[in-house]
C-alpha positions as CSV (number, residue, x, y, z in Angstrom):
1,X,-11.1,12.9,-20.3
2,X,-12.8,9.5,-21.4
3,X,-14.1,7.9,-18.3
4,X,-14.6,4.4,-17.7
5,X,-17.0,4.8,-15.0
6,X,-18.7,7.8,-13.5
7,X,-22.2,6.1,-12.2
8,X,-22.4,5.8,-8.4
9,X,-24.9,3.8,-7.0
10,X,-26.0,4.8,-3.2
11,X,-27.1,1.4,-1.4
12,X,-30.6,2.4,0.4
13,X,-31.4,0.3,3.5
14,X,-34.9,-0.7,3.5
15,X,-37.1,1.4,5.2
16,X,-34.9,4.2,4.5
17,X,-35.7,5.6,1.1
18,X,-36.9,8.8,0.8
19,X,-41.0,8.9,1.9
20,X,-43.0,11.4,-0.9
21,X,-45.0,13.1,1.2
22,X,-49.3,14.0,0.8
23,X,-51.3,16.9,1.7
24,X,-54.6,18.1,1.0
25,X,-53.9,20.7,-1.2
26,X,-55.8,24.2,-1.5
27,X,-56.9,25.6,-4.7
28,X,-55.4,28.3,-5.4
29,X,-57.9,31.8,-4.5
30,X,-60.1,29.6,-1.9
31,X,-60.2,30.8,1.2
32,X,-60.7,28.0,4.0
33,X,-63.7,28.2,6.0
34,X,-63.1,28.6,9.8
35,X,-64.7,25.2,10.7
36,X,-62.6,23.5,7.7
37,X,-60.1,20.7,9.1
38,X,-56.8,22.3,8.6
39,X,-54.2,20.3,6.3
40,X,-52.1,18.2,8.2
41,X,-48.2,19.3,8.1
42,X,-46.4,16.7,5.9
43,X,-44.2,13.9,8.1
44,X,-40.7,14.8,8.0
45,X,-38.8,12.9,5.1
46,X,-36.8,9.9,6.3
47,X,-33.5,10.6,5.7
48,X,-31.3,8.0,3.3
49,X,-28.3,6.1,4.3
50,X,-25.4,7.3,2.5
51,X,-23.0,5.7,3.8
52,X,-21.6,3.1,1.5
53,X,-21.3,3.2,-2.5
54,X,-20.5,1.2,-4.9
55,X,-19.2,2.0,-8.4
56,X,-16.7,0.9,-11.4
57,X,-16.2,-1.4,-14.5
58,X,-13.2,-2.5,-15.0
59,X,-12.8,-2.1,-11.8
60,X,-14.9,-2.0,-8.8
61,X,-14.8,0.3,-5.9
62,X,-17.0,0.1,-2.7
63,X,-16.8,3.3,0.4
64,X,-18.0,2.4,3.9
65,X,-18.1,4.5,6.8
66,X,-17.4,2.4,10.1
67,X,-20.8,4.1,11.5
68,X,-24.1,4.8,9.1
69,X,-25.4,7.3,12.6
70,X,-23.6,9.2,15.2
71,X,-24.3,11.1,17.6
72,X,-24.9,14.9,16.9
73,X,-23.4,17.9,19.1
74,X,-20.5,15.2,20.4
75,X,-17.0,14.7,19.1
76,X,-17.5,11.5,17.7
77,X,-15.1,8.9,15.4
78,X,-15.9,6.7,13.0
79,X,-13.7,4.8,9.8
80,X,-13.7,5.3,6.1
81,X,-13.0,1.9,4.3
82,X,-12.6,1.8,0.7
83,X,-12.5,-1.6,-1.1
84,X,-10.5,-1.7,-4.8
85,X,-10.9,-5.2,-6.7
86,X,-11.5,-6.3,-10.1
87,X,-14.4,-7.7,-11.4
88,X,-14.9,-11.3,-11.9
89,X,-16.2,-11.3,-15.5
90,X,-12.4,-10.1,-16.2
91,X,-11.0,-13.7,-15.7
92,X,-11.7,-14.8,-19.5
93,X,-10.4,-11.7,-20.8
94,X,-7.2,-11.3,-19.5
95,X,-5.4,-13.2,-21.7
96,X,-6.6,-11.2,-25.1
97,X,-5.3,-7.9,-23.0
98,X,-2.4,-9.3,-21.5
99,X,-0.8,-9.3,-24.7
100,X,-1.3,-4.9,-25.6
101,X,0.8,-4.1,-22.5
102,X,4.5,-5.0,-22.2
103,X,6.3,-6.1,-18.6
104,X,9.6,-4.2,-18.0
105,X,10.9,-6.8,-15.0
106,X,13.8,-6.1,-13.6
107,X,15.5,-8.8,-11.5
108,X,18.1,-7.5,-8.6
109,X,20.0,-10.5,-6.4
110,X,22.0,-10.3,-3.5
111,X,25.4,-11.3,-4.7
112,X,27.0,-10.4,-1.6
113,X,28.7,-13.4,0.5
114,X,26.1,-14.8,2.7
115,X,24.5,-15.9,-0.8
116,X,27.2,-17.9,-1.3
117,X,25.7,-21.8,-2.4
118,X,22.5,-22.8,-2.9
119,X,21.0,-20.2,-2.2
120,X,21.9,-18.2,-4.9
121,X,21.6,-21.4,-7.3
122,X,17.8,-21.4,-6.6
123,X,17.5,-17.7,-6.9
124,X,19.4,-17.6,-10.3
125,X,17.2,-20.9,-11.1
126,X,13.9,-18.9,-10.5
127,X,15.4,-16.2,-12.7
128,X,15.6,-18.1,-15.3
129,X,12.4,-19.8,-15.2
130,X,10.9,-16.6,-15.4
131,X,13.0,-15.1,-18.1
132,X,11.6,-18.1,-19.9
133,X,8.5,-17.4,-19.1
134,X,8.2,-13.8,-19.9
135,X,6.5,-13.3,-23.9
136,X,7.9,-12.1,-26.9
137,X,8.0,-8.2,-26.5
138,X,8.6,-8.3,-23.3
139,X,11.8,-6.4,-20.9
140,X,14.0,-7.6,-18.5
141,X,17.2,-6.6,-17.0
142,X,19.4,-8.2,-14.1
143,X,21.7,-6.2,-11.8
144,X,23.5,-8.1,-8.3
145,X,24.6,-6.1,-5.8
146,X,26.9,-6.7,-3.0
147,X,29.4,-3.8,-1.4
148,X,28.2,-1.9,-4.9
149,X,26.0,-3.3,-7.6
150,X,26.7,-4.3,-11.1
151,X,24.3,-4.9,-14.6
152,X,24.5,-8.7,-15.1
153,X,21.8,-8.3,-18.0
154,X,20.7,-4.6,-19.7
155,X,17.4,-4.5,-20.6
156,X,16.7,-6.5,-22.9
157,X,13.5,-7.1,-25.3
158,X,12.3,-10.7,-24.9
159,X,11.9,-13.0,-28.6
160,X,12.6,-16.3,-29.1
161,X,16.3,-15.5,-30.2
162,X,17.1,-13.8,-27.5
163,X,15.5,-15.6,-24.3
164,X,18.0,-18.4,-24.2
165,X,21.3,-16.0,-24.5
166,X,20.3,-14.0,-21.5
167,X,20.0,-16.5,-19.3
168,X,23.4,-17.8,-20.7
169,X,24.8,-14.2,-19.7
170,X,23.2,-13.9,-16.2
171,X,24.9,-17.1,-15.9
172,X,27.8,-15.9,-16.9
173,X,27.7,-13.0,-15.2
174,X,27.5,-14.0,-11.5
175,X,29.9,-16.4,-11.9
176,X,32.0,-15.0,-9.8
177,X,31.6,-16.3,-6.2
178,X,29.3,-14.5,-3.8
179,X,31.5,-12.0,-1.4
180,X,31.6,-8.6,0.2
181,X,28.9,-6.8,2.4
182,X,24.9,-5.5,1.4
183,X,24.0,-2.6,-0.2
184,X,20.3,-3.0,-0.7
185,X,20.1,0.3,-1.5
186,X,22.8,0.2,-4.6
187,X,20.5,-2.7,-5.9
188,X,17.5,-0.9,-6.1
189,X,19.1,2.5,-7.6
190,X,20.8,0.8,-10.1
191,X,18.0,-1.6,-11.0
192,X,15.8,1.6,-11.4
193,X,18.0,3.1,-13.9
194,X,17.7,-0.1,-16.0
195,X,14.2,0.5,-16.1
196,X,14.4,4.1,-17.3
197,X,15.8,2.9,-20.5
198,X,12.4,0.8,-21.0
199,X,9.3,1.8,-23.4
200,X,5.8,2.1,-21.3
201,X,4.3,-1.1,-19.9
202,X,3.8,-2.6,-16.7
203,X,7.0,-2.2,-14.1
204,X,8.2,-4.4,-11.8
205,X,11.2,-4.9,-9.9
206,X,11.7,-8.8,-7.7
207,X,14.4,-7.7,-4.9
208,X,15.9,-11.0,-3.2
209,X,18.2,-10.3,-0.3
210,X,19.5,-12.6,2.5
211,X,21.0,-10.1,4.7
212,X,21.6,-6.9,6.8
213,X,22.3,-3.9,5.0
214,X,25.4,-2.7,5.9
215,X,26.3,-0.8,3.3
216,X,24.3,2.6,1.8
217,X,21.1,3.3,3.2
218,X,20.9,1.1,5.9
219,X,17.6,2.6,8.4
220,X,14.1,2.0,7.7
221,X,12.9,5.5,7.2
222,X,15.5,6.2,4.4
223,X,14.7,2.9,3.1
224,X,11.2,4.2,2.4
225,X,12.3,7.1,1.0
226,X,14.4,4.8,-1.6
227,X,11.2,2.6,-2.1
228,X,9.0,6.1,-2.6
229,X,11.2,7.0,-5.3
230,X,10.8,3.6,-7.4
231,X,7.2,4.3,-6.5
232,X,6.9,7.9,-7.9
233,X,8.6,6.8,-11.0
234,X,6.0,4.3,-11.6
235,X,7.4,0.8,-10.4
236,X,6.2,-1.6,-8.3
237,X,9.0,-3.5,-5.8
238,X,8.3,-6.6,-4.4
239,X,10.8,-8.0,-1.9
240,X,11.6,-11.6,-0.9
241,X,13.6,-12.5,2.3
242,X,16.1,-15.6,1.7
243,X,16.9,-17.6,4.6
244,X,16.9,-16.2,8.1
245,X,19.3,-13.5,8.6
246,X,17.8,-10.7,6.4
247,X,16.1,-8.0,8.2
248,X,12.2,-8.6,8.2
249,X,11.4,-5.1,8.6
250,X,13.7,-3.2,6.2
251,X,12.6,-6.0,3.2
252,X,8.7,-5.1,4.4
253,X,8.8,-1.8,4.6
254,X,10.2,-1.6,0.8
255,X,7.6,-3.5,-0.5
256,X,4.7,-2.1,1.3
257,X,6.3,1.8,0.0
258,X,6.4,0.7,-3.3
259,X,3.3,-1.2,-3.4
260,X,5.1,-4.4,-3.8
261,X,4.4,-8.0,-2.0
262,X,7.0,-8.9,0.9
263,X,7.5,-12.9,0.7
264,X,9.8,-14.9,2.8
265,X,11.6,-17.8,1.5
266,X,13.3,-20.1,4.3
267,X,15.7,-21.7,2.4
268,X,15.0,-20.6,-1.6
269,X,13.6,-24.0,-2.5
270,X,10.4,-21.9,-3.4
271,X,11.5,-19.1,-5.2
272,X,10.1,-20.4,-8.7
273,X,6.5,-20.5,-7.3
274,X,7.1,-16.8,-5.9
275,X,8.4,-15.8,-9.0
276,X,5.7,-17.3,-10.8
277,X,3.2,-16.0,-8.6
278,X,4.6,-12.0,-9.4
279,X,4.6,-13.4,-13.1
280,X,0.6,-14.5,-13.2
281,X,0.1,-11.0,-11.4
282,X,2.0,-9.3,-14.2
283,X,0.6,-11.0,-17.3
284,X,-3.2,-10.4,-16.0
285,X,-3.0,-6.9,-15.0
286,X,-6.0,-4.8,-16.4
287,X,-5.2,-1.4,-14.6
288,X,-1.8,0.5,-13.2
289,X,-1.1,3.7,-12.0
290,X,-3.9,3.4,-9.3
291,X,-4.9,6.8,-7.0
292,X,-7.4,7.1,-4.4
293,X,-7.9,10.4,-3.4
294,X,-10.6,11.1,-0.2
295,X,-11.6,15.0,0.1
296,X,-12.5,15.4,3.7
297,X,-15.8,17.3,4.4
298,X,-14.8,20.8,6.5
299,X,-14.6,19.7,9.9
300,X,-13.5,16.3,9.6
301,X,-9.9,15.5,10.5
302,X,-7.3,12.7,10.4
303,X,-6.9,10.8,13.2
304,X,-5.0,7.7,11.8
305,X,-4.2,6.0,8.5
306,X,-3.9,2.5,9.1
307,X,-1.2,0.4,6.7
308,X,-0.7,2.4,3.9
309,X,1.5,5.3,2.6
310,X,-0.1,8.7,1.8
311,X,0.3,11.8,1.3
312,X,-2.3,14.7,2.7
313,X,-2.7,18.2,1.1
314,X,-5.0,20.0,3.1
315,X,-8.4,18.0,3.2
316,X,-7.3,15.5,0.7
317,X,-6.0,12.9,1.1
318,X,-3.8,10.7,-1.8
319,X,-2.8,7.2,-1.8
320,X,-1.3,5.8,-4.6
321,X,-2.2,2.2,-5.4
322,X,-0.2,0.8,-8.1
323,X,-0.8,-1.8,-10.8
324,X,-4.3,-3.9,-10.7
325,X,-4.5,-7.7,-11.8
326,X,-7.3,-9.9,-12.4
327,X,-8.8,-11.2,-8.9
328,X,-6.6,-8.2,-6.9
329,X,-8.6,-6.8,-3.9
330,X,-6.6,-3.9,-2.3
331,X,-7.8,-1.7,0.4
332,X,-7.5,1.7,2.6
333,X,-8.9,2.4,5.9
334,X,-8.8,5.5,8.2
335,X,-9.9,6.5,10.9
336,X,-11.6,9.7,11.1
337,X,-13.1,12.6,13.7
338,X,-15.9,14.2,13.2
339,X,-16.5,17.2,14.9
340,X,-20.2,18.0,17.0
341,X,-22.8,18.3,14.0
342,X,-26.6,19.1,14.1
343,X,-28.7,16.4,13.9
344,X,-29.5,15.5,10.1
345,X,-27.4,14.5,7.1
346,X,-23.5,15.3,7.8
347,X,-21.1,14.6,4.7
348,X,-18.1,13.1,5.9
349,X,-15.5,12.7,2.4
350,X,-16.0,12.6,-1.3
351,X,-13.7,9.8,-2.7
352,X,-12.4,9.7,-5.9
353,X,-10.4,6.6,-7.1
354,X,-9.0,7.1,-11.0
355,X,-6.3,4.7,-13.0
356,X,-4.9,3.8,-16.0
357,X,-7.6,0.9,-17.8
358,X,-5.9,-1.6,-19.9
359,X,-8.7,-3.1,-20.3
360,X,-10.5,-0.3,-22.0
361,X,-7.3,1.5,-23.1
362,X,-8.3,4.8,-21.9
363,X,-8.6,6.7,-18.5
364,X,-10.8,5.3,-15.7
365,X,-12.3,6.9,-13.1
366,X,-14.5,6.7,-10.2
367,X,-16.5,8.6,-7.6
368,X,-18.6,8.2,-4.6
369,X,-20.1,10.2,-1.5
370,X,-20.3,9.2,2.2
371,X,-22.2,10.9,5.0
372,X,-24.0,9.6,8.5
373,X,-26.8,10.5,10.2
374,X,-26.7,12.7,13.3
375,X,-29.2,11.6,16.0
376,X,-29.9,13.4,19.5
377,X,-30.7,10.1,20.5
378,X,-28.1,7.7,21.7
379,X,-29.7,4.5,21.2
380,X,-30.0,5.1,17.8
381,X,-25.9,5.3,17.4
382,X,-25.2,2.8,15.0
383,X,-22.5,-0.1,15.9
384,X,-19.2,-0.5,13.8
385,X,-20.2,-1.9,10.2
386,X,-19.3,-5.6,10.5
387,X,-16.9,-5.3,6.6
388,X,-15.3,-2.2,8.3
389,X,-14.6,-4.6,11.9
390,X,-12.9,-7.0,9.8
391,X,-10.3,-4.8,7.8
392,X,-9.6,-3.8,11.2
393,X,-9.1,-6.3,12.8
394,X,-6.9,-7.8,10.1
395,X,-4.9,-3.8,10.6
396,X,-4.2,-4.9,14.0
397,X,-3.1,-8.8,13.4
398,X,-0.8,-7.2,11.4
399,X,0.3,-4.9,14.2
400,X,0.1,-7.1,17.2
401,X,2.1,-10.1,14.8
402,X,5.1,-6.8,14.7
403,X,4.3,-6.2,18.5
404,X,5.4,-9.5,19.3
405,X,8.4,-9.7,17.2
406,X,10.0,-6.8,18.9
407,X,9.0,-8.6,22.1
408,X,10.7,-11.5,20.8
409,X,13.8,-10.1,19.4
410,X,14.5,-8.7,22.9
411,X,13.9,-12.4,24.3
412,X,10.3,-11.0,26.4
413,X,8.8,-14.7,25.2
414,X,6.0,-15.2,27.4
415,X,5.3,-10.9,26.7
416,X,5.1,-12.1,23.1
417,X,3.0,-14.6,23.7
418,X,0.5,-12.7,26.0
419,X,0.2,-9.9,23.2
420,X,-1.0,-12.9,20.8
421,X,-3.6,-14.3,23.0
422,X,-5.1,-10.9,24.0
423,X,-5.5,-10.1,20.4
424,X,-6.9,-13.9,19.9
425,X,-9.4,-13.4,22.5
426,X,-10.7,-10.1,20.9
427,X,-10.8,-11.8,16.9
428,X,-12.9,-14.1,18.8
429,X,-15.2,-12.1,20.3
430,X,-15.4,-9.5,17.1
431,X,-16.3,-12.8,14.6
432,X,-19.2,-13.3,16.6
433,X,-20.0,-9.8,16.7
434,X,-19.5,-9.4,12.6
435,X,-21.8,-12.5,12.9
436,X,-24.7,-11.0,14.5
437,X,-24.4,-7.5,12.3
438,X,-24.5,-9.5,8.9
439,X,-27.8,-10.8,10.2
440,X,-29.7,-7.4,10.6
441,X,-32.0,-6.8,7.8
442,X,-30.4,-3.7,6.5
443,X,-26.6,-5.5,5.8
444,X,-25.3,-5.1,2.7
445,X,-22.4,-6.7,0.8
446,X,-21.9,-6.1,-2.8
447,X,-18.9,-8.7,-2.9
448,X,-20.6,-11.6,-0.8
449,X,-17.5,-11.8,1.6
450,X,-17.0,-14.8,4.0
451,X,-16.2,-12.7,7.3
452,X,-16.0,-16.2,9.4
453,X,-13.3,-17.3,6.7
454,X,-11.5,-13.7,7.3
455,X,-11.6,-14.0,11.1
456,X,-10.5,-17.6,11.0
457,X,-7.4,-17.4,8.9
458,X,-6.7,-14.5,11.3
459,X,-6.6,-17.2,14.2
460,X,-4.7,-19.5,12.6
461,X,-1.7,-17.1,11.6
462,X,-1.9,-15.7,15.4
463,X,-2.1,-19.4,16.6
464,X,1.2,-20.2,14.2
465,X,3.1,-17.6,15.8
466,X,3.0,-18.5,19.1
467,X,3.2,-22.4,18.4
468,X,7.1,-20.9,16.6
469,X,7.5,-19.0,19.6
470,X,7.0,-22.1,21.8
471,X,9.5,-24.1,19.7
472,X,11.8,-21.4,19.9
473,X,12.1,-22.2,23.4
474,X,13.1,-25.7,23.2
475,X,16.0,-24.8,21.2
476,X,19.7,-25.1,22.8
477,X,20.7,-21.7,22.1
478,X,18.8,-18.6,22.9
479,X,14.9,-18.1,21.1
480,X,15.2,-15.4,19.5
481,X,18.8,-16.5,17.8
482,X,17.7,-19.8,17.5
483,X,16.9,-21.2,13.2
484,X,13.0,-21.8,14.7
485,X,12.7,-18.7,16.4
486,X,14.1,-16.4,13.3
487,X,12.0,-18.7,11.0
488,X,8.9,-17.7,13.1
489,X,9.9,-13.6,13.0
490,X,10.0,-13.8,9.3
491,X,7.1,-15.8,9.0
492,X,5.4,-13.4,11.1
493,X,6.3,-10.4,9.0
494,X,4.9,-11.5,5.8
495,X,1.9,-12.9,7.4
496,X,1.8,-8.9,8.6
497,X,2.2,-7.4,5.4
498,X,-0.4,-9.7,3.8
499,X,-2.9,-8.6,6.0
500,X,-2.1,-4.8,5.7
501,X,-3.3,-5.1,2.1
C-alpha cells in the first residue's frame, strides 16, 4: 500500500528528553586497585513524555492523553483525544483537485402536508440553486417523500444541457400539492438506491423534513440503524429541520450516524446558504472514507465514548469518519481505565487513522503511540491536559443543552434553567483552569488553538438557551408549545450537534 504519511513525531517536554548517561569506564583486563574510587552507578534515564503525537500530510492527526502521569499501583482514568484536520497549505489547492473527484448529491424533501407553502417554495428554491451550482460531471438525483416516497429527478450527470431541464422536472415533479403523513425513513431508502446507480465520487445526501415521522421507522434507535446503513455504503447524510414541528432528536441523531451536519432552519428563508455551505464542503474535499482505529494496550478498558458512533472488536476500537474538506477539524475522545501499573512507562493505545487522499490520489495513512508515566508519588500526578478539558467540556454543552430540552419538553423550566447555569459556572471555572495549564512551560499545541475563544462561544450558546427559555415563558400558551419555546429546542439541538464534532 502507498502511504501518504507514516512519520510520527513524539513531542518531548523540555527537560524530558532522554539524559545519555557517563561513567568511568574500565579497560578491559585491569583489575581495580582496592583503594581505587569505585565508578559511580549511571543516574537513571529520565523517562520521555509520550503522550501526544502528531503526524500526517494531507492531513493532520494529533493523540493526547487527558494525563501525561498517573499514579502507579491505583485504578486510575484518564482520556484519549484525537484531533483530524486538514492542513492549511491545502486552501490554494483545492480548486485544481476539486475538479478529479465527482459529487453524487442526492436531494430528498418532505413532500408530505405540513410542507404545504412556502416552505417547500424555499426548499425547492435551494435545490435549484444548488443544482446550478453543481459542475459539469457532476450527479444528482431528487426523491420527495411523504406517506411513501417517489423519484422526482434520477440521477442525472450535470453539463450545461442538462442543468436547466432538471430543475424544469423537479419543478414539475412536485407539483402536486404537499399532503399525506412522514416517512423519513422511505426518503432515505429510496434516495440511497438513487445513489447506487452513481460512478465513484464524493456522496452526499441533504435530508429536509418539517415533521414527525409517522410513518416507517419512526424511533430513534432504528433511525440510526437506517442512517448506519447510508453510512456503511459510503454516504454522508446531513439533515436540516424546517420550521418547528420536526423532531430535533430523530433529524440529529441521522446526521451525527452518518457523519452528516444537523442544521435547523426556522422558517426556510436560509436554506440557500445551508445548501451552499454542504456545496463549498463538497467541492473542497481532499480526503473520504475516513477510519480511526485505537488498539487498546492489555489492560486498558472502555469506560465511555463520548459523541461518536463506533464500533469495538476486542481492544480495538473503530470509528468511521467520513469525507474530509479543506479547513474540517473532526474529533474523538474517550474516556479510558487504566488498570494498577508499576511505576515507569505504561502504553495506553496505538492509534491508527487511514483514508482515501484525493489530494495525492492514493491511500493515506497515519500512526501514533500514547503512554503515561506511572509515579509512586502523588504530587507528581499530572492535571487534565488543558486541549483535552476543552473537547470535554464542549462533550458536555452538548449534553447538558439535550439535558435541558428534555427538561423543557416536560415544562421543568426553572430545572432547565438550573442545569444551564450549573454547567455555566463550571465552563467558567475550567477556562481559567485551561488558562493557567497553557502557561506551564511544557504546553504544547501544534495547531495554536484559542481555548478562551472555545470556552466563550460555549457561554454564549448556554447563555442563548436560557434567554429562549425565559421568552418561552412570556408566551400566552404553554413554554414548551409555544413558537419561542420550540424555536429555542431546535436551536439547542444543532448548537449540540455542532459541538459533538
Amino acid at each position: 500500500m502507498s502511504l501518504t504519511s507514516t512519520a510520527v513525531w513524539s513531542l518531548t517536554a523540555p527537560g524530558q528528553r532522554d539524559a545519555t548517561s557517563a561513567s568511568n569506564p574500565v579497560n578491559q583486563g585491569d583489575t581495580p586497585r582496592s583503594n581505587d574510587p569505585k565508578p559511580e552507578d549511571p543516574p537513571p534515564p529520565k523517562l520521555v513524555d509520550k503522550s501526544t503525537f502528531v503526524t500526517g500530510k494531507t492531513l493532520m492527526v494529533e493523540g493526547r492523553l487527558g494525563h501525561s502521569r498517573m499514579l502507579a499501583d491505583a485504578r486510575g482514568e484518564t482520556f484519549l483525544f484525537v484531533d483530524v484536520r486538514s492542513e492549511l497549505d491545502q486552501v490554494n489547492q483545492a480548486g485544481a483537485r476539486s475538479g478529479f473527484e465527482p459529487l453524487n448529491l442526492a436531494v430528498v424533501i418532505d413532500h408530505s402536508g405540513s410542507m404545504k407553502g412556502q416552505r417547500e417554495r424555499n426548499a425547492i428554491d435551494a435545490a435549484a440553486g444548488m443544482i446550478r451550482r453543481l459542475r459539469d460531471g457532476d450527479t444528482v438525483s431528487v426523491v420527495s417523500y411523504a406517506e411513501q416516497a417517489k423519484v422526482v429527478i434520477p440521477v442525472t450527470t450535470i453539463s450545461s444541457a442538462s442543468r436547466e431541464r432538471l430543475i424544469r422536472e423537479m419543478l414539475d415533479g412536485v407539483n402536486d400539492p404537499p399532503s399525506g403523513n412522514t416517512c423519513i425513513s422511505c426518503g432515505i431508502d429510496l434516495g440511497m438506491r438513487t445513489l447506487s446507480g452513481r460512478r465513484a465520487g464524493i456522496d452526499r445526501m441533504l435530508l429536509l423534513s418539517d415533521g414527525e415521522a409517522n410513518r416507517g421507522v419512526q424511533d430513534e434507535g432504528g433511525m440510526r440503524v437506517v442512517a448506519r446503513q447510508a453510512r456503511n455504503r459510503g454516504a454522508t447524510i446531513s439533515s436540516i429541520g424546517v420550521d418547528v414541528d420536526y423532531n430535533e432528536r430523530l433529524m440529529s441523531a441521522i446526521a451525527r450516524e452518518a457523519n452528516g451536519r444537523h442544521y435547523f432552519s426556522e422558517t426556510g428563508e436560509n436554506l440557500e446558504q445551508i445548501f451552499d455551505e454542504e456545496l463549498d464542503s463538497l467541492v473542497t474535499a481532499i480526503a473520504k472514507d475516513g477510519k480511526l482505529v485505537v488498539e487498546l494496550a492489555p489492560g486498558v478498558r472502555v469506560a465511555e465514548v463520548l459523541d461518536r458512533s463506533y464500533q469495538q472488536v476486542d481492544r480495538r476500537v473503530i470509528v468511521p469518519m467520513g469525507t474530509f474538506a479543506v479547513g474540517e477539524e473532526k474529533t474523538f475522545l474517550i474516556r479510558l481505565e487504566v488498570p494498577p501499573s508499576p511505576v515507569g512507562e505504561r502504553p495506553v493505545a496505538a492509534v491508527t487513522f487511514s483514508y482515501d487522499d484525493l489530494a495525492g490520489r492514493e491511500p493515506g495513512e497515519c500512526f501514533g503511540e500514547l503512554a503515561a508515566n506511572m509515579t509512586a508519588t502523588p504530587s507528581e500526578v499530572s492535571p487534565l491536559d488543558a486541549i483535552v478539558l476543552g473537547r470535554l467540556s464542549r462533550s458536555e454543552t452538548a449534553r447538558t443543552l439535550e439535558q435541558a430540552n428534555v427538561l423543557f419538553a416536560q415544562g421543568r423550566t426553572a430545572e432547565a434553567q438550573a442545569t444551564v447555569d450549573a454547567h455555566l459556572s463550571e465552563i467558567k471555572e475550567r477556562r481559567e483552569a485551561a488558562g493557567l495549564l497553557t502557561k506551564a512551560k511544557d504546553f504544547f499545541d501544534p495547531f495554536g488553538r484559542d481555548l478562551d475563544d472555545e470556552f466563550n462561544k460555549q457561554a454564549g450558546v448556554l447563555d442563548e438557551a436560557n434567554a429562549g427559555f425565559v421568552e418561552a415563558e412570556s408566551a400566552p400558551e404553554p413554554a414548551a408549545a409555544s413558537r419561542p419555546g420550540k424555536a429555542q429546542v431546535r436551536r439547542n439541538a444543532a448548537q449540540a450537534d455542532a459541538f459533538s464534532l
